[in-house]
N, C-alpha and C positions, 0 to 999 in steps of 0.2 A: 631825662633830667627831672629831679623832685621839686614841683610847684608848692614851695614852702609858703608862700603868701596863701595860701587857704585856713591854714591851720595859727597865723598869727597869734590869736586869742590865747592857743594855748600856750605858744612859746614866749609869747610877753609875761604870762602869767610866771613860766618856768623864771625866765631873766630875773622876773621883778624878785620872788622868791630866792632865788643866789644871791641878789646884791641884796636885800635886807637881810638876809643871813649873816654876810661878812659884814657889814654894819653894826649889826647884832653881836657881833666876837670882836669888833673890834674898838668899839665905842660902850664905855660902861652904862651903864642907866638909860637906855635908848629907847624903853619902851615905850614911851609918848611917841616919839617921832616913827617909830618901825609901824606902830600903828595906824598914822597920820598917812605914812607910805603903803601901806596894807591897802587902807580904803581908796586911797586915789589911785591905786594900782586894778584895784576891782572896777571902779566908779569906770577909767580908762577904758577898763577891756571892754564895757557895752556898747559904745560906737565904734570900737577892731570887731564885733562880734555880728555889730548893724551892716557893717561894710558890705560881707557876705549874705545878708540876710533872707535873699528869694535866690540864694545860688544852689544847684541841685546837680551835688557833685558828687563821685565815686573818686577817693583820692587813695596811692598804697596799694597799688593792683587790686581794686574794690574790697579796699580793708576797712575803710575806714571813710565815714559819708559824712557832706555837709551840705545841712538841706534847711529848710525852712522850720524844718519841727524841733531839730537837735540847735537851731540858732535862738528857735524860742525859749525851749529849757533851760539852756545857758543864761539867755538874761535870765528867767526868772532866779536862776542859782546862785547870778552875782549880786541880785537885789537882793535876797534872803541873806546872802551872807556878809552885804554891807550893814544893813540896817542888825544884824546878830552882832555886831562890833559898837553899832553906834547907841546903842542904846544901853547898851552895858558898861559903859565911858567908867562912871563913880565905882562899879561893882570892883573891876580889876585891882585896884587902889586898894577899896576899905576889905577886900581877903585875902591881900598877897598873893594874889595870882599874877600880879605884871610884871611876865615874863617875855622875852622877846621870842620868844620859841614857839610863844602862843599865837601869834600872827603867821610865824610861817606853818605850823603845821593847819591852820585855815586856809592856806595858800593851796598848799602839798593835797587836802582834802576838796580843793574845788578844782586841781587840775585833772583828779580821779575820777572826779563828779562829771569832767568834760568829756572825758574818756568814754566813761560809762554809756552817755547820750551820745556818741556818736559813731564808736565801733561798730563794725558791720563784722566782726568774730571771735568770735569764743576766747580767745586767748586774749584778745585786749579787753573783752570785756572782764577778765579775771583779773588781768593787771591795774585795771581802773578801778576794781572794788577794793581791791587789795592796797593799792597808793589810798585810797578813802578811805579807809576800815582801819588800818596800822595807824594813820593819823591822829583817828576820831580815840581808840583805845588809850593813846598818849594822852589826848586832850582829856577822857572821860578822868583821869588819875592824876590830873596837873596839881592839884593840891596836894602837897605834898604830907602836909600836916595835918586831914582830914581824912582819919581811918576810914570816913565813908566811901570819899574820892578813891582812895587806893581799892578797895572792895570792890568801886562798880567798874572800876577800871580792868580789875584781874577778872569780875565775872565777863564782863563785855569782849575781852581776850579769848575766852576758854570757849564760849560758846560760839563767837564768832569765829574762831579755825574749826569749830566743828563743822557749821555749815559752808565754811569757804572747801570742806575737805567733800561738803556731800554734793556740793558745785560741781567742783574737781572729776570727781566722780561720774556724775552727769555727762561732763565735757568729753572725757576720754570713752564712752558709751557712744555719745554721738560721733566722735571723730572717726573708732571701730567702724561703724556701721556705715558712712556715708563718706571717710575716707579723706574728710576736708572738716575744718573750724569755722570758715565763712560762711555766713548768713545765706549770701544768694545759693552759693552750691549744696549746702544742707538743703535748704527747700525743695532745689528741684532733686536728692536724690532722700528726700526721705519717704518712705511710707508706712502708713497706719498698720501696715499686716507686721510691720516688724516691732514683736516684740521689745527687743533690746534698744530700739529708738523711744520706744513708747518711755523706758525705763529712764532713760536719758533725761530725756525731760521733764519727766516729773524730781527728779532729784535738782536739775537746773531751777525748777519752779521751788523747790525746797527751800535752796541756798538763796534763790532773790525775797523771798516770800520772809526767810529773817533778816533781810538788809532792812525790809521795809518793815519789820513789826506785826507783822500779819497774823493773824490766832490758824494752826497752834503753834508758830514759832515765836510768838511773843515775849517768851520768857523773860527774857531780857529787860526786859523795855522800862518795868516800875521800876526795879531796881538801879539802872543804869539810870534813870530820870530824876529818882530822884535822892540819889547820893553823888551825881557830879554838880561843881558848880554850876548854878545856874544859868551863866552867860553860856557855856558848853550846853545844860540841858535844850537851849532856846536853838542854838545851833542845831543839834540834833532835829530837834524837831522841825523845822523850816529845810534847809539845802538838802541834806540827804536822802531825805522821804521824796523830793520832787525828780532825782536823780533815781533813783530805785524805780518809780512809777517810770519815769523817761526807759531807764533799759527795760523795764517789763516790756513796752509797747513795742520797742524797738526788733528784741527778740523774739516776742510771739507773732507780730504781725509780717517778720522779714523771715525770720529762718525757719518758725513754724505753721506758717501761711497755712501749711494743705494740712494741718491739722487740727483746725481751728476746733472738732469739735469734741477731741480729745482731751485739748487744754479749757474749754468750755467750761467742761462740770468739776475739776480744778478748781477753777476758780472761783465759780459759786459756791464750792462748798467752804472756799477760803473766804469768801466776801460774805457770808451768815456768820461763818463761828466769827469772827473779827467784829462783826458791829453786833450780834448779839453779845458776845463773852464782856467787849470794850463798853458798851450801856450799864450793861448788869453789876459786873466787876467794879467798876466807879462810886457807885453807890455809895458803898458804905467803907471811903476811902476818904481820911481826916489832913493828911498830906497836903497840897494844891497842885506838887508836881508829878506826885503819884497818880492825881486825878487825874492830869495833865497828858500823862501817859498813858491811862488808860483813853481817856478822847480822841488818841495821836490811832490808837489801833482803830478806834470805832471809826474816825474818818478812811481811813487806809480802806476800810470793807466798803464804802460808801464806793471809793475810789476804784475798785477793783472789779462794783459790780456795773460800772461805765463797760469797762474790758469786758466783763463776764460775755459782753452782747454782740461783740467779735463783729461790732459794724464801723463803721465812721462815726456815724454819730454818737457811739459812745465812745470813742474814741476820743472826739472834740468835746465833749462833758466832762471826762475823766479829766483834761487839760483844764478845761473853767474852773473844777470842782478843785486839783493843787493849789491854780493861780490865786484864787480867794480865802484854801484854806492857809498860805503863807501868808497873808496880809491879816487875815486874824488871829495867826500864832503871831504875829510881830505884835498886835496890839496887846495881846493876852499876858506874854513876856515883859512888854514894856512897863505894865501894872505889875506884875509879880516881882519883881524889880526893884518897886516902890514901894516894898513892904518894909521898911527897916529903922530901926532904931540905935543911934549912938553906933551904927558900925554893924552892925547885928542885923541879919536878915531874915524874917518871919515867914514861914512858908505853912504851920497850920492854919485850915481853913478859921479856925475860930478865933483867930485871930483880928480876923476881919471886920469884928462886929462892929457895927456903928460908924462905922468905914465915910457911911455919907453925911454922918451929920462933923466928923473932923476931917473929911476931904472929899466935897461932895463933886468937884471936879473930876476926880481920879474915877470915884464910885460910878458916877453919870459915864465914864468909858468905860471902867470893866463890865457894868452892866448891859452896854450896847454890844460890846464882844461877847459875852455869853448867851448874850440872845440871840446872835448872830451865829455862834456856834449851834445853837439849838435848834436854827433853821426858821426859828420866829421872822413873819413878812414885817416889813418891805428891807431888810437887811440882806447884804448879799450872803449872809448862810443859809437863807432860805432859798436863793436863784440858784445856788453850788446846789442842794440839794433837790430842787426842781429839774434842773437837766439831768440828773445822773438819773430822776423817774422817770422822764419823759423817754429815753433814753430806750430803757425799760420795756415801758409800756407799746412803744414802739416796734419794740422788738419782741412784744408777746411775751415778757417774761414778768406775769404777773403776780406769781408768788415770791418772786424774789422782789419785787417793789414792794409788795405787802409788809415784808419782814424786816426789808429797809425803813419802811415807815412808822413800822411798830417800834421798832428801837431807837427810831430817832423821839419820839414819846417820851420811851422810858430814861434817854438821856438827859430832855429837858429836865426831869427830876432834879439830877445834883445839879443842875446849870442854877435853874430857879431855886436849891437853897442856898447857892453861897448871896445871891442879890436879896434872898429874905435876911439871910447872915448880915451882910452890908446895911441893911436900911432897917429892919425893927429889931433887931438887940440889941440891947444896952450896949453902950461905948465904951473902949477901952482905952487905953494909953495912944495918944496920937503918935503915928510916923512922922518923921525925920521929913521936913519940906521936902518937893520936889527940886531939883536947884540941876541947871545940866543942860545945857544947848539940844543934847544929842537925843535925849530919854523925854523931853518936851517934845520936839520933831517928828519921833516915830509914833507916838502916841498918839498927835495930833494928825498928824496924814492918814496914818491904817484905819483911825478910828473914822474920821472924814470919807476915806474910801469906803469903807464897810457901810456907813449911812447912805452917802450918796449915790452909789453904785446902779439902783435903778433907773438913775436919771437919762444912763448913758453907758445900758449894759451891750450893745450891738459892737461898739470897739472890743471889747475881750471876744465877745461869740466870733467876729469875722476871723480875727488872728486864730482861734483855737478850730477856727473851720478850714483855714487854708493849713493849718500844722496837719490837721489830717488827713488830708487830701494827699499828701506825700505816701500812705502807703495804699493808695489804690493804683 
């Protein structure tokens, strides 16, 4: 008999999704309330998600696990992706995006996202990308009337079946050679002398490596960043990166165990070109979401070279290092947001000038988020980037700290000039008050958490020490 009370989280999620759908079709003008339903349906699933929290289960003829580390991911995917709803309240309104379709396919994409973090085989981890990625492609083109929307929509398609096809490819390599898609039994029959496994995997590392934006699969990422609506780009950036990092760990530490040091120099060489290309590239980017995007790959290298160190404790860094950088994409979104005038929403940096002397409220947050991105102390982007060195350093891997450190340098560059932007140039036309239950909230909590975080950084380290402890 199939113990369906494990997996609750995701079949509430599915339920909630069908009945706001027929809601959706069958009530005109719904989207206030499908949306009202969206979030108390996310908000709900974190205590069906708590229930199971320390359970350390093989469910599905060990298809599919539910453990501490895949219970963690989840919350943090259903927080990214309420507060990517709530703070975007005014946006849907003044672009004609409020669509009812727009909640459910955030629905459809975080039961993918759940999939992703807890399959234990290849073919659901395909079907979890695939329910996420077909999603995100609709969401990236929702605009229907913005040649941009539709542009990053179709490049975000084309590219992404490319590497859903060099996945693919990967999968049926490893299934040839070991005979099975399951995690536990790929491990025990894979080995280093075989070739064609070797091959496998790098094509599998290929295909995750542009879920998450990773250089040199990044292509994507400006483009896609910043010609979808915004409330989409903030999405993008928060749930799916943290679900991408989740199956990374999932699959190299469960099905690729005995070859850790194959995937090793993999990953190094993905976690340099990613925060060298993501520092450098930024530069001399006028955009904010362009910028935006390229910081989303620089963090990603940051995140990758936690993994790179194929221990626990980078393991439990690469987890601290998402956790913090979701709480300051949520603040960073919350201010890009707030750029707007008469319905019109400003997303050149130079826009910004003078930012604090007609909203020095606003200014005073994005300023603590970019310092906080830039790893400036006593901010938790400087702790996110402390453990992912220590991490490092611990592991002897010196020059890859070194390069991490160098680039996170040349980062603060554009960080520090959009806050010289903000506070010594001349001022321009003031933005539109802030006005919004929902864009006050998230502003104020992330930017709160991002300040106060050293007071009472031991609660994230315990949670991201016991998630890792799951694959020893």
């Amino acid at each position: 008999m199939i113990d369906f009370h494990n997996i609750y989280p995701e079949l509430f999620l599915m339920l909630a999704m069908l009945f706001l759908l027929l809601v959706g079709v069958f009530i005109k003008n719904s989207f206030t309330l499908i949306k009202k339903g969206t979030i108390l349906s996310l908000l709900l699933c974190i205590p069906i998600v708590y229930i199971n929290f320390d359970n350390q289960l093989l469910i599905f003829n060990n298809n599919y696990s539910i453990n501490f580390f895949s219970n963690f991911i989840k919350i943090i995917i259903l927080v990214a992706s309420v507060f990517s709803l709530i703070f975007a309240g005014q946006y849907f309104k003044r672009t004609n995006i409020d669509k009812f379709e727009y909640m459910i396919l955030v629905l459809s994409s975080t039961i993918g996202m759940f999939i992703m973090v807890s399959t234990n085989n290849l073919i659901g981890l395909y079907l979890g990308i695939e329910l996420q990625s077909l999603s995100l492609y609709v969401l990236a083109s929702i605009d229907r009337n913005s040649l941009k929307s539709s542009e990053s929509g179709v490049k975000y398609f084309v590219l992404g079946a490319l590497s859903s096809g060099l996945f693919l490819y990967g999968c049926s390599l490893i299934y040839g050679f070991t005979g099975s898609t399951n995690y536990l039994i790929i491990n025990e029959n894979f080995s280093i002398e075989n070739l064609g496994l070797i091959f496998g995997l790098v094509f599998i590392l290929v295909g995750l490596a542009f879920k998450i934006s990773a250089v040199p699969f990044h292509m994507w990422t400006p483009d896609v960043y910043e010609g979808s609506p915004t409330s989409v780009t903030a999405f993008f950036a928060l749930a799916p990166k943290v679900a991408g990092i989740g199956a990374f760990i999932q699959i190299l530490f469960i099905a690729f165990g005995t070859a850790i040091e194959e995937w090793k120099s993999i990953l190094i060489f993905i976690s340099i070109a990613s925060m060298v290309l993501g520092s450098v590239a930024a530069i001399g980017q006028t955009n904010i979401k362009r910028l935006m995007a390229y910081s989303s790959i620089s963090h990603v290298g940051y995140a990758l070279a936690g993994l790179a160190t194929g221990s626990f404790v980078g393991i439990s860094a690469t987890l601290t290092y998402m956790s913090i950088y979701v709480v300051m994409n949520i603040a960073a979104f919350t201010c890009i947001l707030f750029f707007s005038r008469d319905k019109i929403y400003y997303e050149d940096i130079r826009d910004l000038r003078g930012l604090s002397k007609n909203h020095p409220v606003v200014a005073a947050c994005f300023c603590l988020v970019l310092f906080s991105l830039a790893g400036i102390p006593p901010l938790a982007g400087f702790f996110a980037k402390f453990y992912i060195f220590k991490a490092l350093i611990e592991s002897e891997m010196y020059l890859l700290a070194i390069i991490g450190l160098i680039s996170s340098v040349i980062s603060a560059f554009y960080y520090l000039r959009i806050i010289k932007i903000m506070y010594f140039d001349k001022e321009v036309e003031k933005f539109d008050d802030m006005s919004g239950l929902g864009i006050k909230l998230s502003l104020a909590s992330s930017t709160l958490m991002i300040l106060l975080y050293f007071i009472v950084p031991s609660f994230l380290l315990n949670l991201t020490d016991i998630a890792s402890k799951v694959f020893s």
